[in-house]
C-alpha positions in Angstrom: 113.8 71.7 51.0 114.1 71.3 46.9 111.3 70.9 45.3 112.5 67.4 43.8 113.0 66.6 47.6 109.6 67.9 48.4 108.4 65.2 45.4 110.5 62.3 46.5 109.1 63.0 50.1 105.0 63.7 48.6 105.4 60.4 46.7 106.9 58.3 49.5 103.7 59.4 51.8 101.6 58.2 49.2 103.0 54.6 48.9 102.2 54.6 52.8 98.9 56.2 53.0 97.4 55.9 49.4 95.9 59.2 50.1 97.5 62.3 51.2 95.9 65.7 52.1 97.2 69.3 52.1 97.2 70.4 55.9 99.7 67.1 56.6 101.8 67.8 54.0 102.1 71.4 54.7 103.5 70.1 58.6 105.5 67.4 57.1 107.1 69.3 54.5 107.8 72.7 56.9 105.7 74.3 53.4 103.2 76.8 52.6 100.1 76.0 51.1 100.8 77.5 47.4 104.1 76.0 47.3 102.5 72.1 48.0 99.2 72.7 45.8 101.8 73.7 42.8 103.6 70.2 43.9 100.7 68.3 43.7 100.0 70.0 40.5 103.1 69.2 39.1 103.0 66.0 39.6 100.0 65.4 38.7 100.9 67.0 35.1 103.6 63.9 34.9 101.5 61.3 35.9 102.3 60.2 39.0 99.1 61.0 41.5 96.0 62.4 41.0 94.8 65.5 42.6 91.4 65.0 45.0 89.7 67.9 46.8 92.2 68.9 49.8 95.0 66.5 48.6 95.9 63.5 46.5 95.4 60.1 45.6 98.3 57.5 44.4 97.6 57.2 40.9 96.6 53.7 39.5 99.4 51.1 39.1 100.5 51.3 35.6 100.4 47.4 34.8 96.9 46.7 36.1 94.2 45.4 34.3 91.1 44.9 35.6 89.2 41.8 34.2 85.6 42.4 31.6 83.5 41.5 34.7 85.4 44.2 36.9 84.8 46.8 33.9 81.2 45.9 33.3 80.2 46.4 37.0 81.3 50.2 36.9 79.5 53.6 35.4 77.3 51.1 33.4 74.7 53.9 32.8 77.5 56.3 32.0 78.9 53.2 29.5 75.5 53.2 27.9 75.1 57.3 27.1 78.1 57.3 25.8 77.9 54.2 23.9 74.5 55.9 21.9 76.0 58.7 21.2 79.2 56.8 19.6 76.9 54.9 17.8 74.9 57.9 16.5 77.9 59.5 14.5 77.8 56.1 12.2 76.1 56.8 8.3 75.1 54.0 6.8 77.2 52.2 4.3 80.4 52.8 6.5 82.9 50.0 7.8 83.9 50.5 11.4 86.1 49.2 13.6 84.8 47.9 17.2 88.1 47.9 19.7 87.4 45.3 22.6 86.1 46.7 25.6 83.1 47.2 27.7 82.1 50.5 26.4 82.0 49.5 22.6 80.4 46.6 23.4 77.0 48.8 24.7 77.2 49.9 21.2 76.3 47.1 19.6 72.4 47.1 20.0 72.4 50.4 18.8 73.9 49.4 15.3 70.9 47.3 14.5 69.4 50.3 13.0 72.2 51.5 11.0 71.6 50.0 7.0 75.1 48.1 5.1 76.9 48.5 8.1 80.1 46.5 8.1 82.4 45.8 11.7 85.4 44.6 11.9 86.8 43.7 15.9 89.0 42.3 17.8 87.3 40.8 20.4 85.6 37.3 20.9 82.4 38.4 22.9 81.8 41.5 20.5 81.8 39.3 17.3 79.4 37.0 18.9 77.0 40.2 19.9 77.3 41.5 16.7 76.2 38.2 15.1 73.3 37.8 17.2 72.0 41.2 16.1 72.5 40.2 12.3 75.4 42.7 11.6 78.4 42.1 8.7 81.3 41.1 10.8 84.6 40.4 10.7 86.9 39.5 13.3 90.7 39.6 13.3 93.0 36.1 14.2 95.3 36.2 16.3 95.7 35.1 20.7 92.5 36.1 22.6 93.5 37.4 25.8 91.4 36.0 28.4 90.8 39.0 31.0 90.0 41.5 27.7 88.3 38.9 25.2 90.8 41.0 23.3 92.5 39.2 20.0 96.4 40.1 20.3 99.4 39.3 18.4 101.7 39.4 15.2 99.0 38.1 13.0 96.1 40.4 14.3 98.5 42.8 13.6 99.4 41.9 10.1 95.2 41.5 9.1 94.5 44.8 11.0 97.6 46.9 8.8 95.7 45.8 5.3 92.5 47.4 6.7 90.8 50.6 6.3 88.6 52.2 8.3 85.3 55.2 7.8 85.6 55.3 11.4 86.7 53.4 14.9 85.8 53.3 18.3 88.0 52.1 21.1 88.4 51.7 24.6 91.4 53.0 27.0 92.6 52.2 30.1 93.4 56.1 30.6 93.8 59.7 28.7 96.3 61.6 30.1 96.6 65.8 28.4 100.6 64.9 28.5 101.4 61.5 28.4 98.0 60.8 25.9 96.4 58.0 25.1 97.6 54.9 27.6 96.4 50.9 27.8 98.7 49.0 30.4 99.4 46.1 27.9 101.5 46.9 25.1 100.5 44.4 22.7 96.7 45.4 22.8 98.7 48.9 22.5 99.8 48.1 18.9 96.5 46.8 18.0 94.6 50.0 19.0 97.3 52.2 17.5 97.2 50.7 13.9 93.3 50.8 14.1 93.7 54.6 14.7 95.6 55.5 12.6 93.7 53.5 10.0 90.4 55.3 10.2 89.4 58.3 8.8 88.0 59.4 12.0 88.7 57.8 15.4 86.9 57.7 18.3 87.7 57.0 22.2 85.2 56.4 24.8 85.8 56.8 28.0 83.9 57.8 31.4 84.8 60.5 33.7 86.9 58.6 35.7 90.1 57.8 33.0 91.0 61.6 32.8 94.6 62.2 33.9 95.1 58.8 34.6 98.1 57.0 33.4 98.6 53.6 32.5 102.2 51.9 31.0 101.7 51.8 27.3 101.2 54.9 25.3 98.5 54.7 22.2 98.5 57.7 20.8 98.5 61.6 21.8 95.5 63.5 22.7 95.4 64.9 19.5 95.1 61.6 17.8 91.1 61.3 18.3 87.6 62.8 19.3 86.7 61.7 22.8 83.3 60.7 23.4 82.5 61.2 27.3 79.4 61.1 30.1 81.6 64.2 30.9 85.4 65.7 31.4 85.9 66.7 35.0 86.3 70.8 34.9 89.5 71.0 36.0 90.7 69.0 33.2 88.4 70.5 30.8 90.7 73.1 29.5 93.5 71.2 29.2 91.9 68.6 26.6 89.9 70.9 24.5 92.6 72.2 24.1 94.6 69.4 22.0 90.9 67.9 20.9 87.1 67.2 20.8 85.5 66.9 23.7 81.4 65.3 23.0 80.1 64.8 26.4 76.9 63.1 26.3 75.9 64.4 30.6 75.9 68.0 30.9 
């Protein structure tokens, strides 16, 4: 069999099982063991599955978005380590920019401390936090989008391009070493991407579980930002050190 059969065929089990290990695809593929691990890894490289010990998962769809109350509920301790340390990089005097999401909004009670601070954000709920802890803000106009809190659109856009930035923080759907930087709604793409590359230094938080996951609208490369993680799973490890920093706050 081809290898591109031997894909087709890997990626056909996993519509039907979600979860596929080694030993079955060794049978069903008439394979050795080498040849299907180097499969897995290859198409794992492009995206399209995620490897597990002994097999593989289906990767996540690429159009989902989980609501704020699905993303608050997971790796909230995780969400709050990294979220000090994030916080901890600010000097005083700076203007930052808060991206929407649950991670950069456990950074908020940690800014308290942190002297002429001023924030500029895109997101409803974080402008109201930020408020209630007495901190300069600034939020951009635009449509909120209801399942993010997120402020979207041509005129958020517009605001956000006359901005500059000491430093930003933002959230992703997923970091991929090849495919980068990925957020499965392409408008709240646009917004994170001019906030990047608006700041002097930028900043993505993420937990352990967005590495080598893939989502439908590309951000930015690797390259494009320091990550800020409760940790990088080892096997990936090499991988993204390699195109960037790598501050993982749970050793």
């Amino acid at each position: 069999m081809l290898t591109e059969e031997r894909h087709q065929a890997i990626l056909a089990r996993l519509e039907q099982e979600e979860i596929v290990k080694v030993s079955e695809l060794i049978q069903l593929l008439d394979a050795s063991e080498s040849t299907i691990r180097r499969d897995l890894q290859e198409l794992e490289d492009k995206g399209f599955l995620v490897r597990i010990h002994g097999g593989a998962k289906k990767s996540q769809q690429l159009g989902f978005e989980p609501n704020m109350s699905e993303k608050t509920a997971k790796f909230q301790t995780e969400k709050q380590k990294i979220a000090k340390a994030a916080a901890q990089t600010i000097k005083n005097g700076e203007v930052i920019y808060l991206d929407a999401g649950t991670t950069t909004l456990e950074m908020i009670p940690f800014l308290s401390a942190i002297t002429s601070l001023k924030v500029v954000t895109n997101s409803v709920k974080h402008a109201s936090l930020l408020i209630d802890h007495g901190i300069d803000t600034m939020i951009l106009g635009g449509t909120i989008k209801i399942a993010t809190n997120a402020v979207l659109g041509i005129n958020a856009g517009e605001q956000l391009r006359k901005l500059r930035f000491n430093r930003c923080f933002m959230g992703m759907n997923g970091a991929h070493s090849e495919a980068g930087f990925t957020t499965p709604d392409p408008e709240e793409a646009l917004i994170k991407q001019i906030a990047l590359e608006h700041s002097q230094q930028a900043y993505v938080l993420l937990d352990h579980s967005k590495f080598q996951q893939t989502t439908f609208a590309q951000v930015a490369f690797i390259e494009g930002a320091t990550i800020i993680t409760d940790y990088c799973p080892k096997n990936y490890l090499t991988k993204f050190r390699a195109k960037t920093t790598i501050m993982e706050v749970i050793q």
